[in-house]
N, C-alpha and C positions, 0 to 999 in steps of 0.2 A: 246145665242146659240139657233140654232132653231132644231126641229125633225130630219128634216136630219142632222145637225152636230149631234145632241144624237146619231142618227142611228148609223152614219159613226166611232162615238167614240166605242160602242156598239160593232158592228161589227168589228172593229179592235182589242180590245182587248179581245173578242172571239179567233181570231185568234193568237194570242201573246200567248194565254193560252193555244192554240193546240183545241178548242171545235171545229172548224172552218178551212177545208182545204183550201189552197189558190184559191182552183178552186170554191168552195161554196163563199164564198168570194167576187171574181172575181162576180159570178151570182148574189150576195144579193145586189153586190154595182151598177150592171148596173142596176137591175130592183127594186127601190123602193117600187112598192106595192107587188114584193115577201116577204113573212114573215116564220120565223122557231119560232116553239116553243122552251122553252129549255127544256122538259121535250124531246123533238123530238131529242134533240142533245146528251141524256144522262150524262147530266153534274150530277157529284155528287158533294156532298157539299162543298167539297173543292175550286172546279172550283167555284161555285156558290158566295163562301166568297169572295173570288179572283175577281173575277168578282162585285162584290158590293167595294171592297178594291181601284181597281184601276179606277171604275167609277168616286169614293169620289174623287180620286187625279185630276183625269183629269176635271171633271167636277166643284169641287168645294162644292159639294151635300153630303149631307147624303142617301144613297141608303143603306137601310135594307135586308137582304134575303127572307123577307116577300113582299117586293117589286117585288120578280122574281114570287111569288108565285098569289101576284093578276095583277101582269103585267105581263102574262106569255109568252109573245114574243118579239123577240127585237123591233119591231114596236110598240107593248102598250108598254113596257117601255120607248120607245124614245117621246113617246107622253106624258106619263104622266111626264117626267122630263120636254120639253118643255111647259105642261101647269103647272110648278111652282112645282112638286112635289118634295119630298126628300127636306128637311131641307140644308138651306144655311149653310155652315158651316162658 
């Protein structure tokens, strides 16, 4: 999987989770080098688990919530998973 598939997973289960209106969305997915923090989106931890929970599924990965914290936009996290981060499960 490369950055933009990370991104596009990222971004869509943002959205599945409510952090992410379809029209933001719609904007993240046409313009790649747009980036949102999540600290920007006010997720709280819950979203945040959630969001590491169904990364793991989709991706295959271990993603931590310490992972939102030093990846703190959907672009560095889509990059640090495509350069090998988060443990294979």
């Amino acid at each position: 999987m490369s950055a933009p598939s990370f991104r596009e997973r990222i971004i869509g289960i943002l959205t599945d989770l409510g952090e992410l209106d379809d029209a933001r969305q719609t904007a993240l997915l046409a313009a790649p080098d747009q980036d949102i923090e999540f600290v920007a989106m006010e997720m709280d931890s819950l979203a945040a688990l959630d969001l590491c929970v169904n990364l793991e599924d989709a991706t295959n990965r271990t993603v931590e919530p310490v992972d939102l914290v030093s990846y703190p936009s959907i672009n560095r996290l889509a990059a640090f998973l495509d350069a090998g981060g988060g443990a294979t499960r």
